[in-house]
N, C-alpha and C positions, 0 to 999 in steps of 0.2 A: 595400696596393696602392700602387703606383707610378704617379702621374703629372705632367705637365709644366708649366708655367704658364707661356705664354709672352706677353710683355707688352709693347706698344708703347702709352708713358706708362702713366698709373692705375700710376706707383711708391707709392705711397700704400696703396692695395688688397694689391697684390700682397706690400707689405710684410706685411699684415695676412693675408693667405694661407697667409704663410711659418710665420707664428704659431699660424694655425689649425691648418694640414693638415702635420705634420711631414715627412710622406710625398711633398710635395711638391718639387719642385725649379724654380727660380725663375729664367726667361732673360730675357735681352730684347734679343729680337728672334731669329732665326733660327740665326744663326750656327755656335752652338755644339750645336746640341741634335739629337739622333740619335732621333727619334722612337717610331724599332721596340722603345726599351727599354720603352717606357709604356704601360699601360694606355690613355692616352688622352692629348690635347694640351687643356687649359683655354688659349682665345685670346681673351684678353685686350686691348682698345684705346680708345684716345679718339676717337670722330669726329671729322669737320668739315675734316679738313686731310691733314699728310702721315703722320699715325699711322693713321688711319683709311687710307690707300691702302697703309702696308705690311701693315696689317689684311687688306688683299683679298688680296694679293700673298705672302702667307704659307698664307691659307686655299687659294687655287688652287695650290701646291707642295705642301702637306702631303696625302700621300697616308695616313694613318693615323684612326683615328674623331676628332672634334674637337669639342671643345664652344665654343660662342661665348657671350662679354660684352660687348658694346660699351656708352659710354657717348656720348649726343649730345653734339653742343655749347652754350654757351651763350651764343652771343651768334650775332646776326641771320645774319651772312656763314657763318657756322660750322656755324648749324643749316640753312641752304639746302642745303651741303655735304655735311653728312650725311646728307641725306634721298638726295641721289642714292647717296651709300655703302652707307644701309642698300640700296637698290634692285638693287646689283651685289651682295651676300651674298646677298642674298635670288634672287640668278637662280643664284648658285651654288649655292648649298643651298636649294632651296625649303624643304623640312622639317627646318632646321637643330634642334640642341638649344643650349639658351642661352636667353638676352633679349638685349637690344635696351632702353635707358632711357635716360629722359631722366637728361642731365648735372644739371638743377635740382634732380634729389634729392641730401637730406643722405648726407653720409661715411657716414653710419652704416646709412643707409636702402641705399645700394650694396653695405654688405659683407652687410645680411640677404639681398642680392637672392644676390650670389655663394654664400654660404654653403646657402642655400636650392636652389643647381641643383647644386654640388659634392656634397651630403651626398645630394641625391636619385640624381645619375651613381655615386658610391661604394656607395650600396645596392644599386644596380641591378647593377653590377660585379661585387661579393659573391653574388647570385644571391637578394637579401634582399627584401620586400616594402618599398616606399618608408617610412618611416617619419613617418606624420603630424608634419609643420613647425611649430613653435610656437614665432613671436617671440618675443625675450625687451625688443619695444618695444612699448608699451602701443599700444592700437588709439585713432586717434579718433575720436570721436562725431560725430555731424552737428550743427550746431545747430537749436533747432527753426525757426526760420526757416529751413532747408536742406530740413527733410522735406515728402514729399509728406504732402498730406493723407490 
């Protein structure tokens, strides 16, 4: 199955996308990409600023099913920023498919998060029952000074 990944910043990820999902084809930003050929559009963006408002601005054009990823910002002006951006997706797409995370997670904690709503949209796609998600990063524990008693 055929779908798009269209990406304003998070070149990082999407490089890691390319790698994952062969099937994939990798834009960034609008331009070029003919949407009716895909399956679906993966959209991709950093909040906080002017990636986060082509984020809105691509989501309100694209008439085709679309998955979202955004990532917050991470510093104080950035994260104000994005809260109202999450705020305009969210009036667009009340019940979007996607996440929404914080930018303070690790590279690597972002691409379990991508690879974890891709692999669930491609099951789903195929007509296949989701197939139980099993990191391959260890889980971690609380300390016992964290647990309730």
């Amino acid at each position: 199955m055929k779908f798009a990944v269209v990406t304003f910043g998070l070149e990082d990820i999407a490089e890691k996308v390319s790698e994952l999902y062969p099937e994939a084809d990798i834009f960034h930003g609008l331009d070029e990409i003919e949407a009716e050929y895909y399956e679906f559009v993966f959209l991709m963006s950093e909040l906080g600023g002017s990636k986060g408002d082509q984020h809105i601005s691509a989501l309100e054009s694209l008439e085709c099913e679309v998955v979202i990823f955004c990532v917050t910002s991470t510093t104080l002006e950035g994260l104000l920023i994005s809260r109202h951006q999450v705020q305009k997706i969210l009036d667009l797409k009340p019940q979007f498919r996607g996440a929404i995370i914080s930018g303070f997670l690790s590279f690597e904690d972002k691409v379990e998060a991508v690879k974890i709503i891709l692999d669930e949209k491609i099951s789903e796609a195929d007509g296949q029952p989701p197939i139980p998600y099993r990191t391959s990063r260890p889980r971690h524990r609380l300390s016992g000074a964290l647990r309730s008693p």
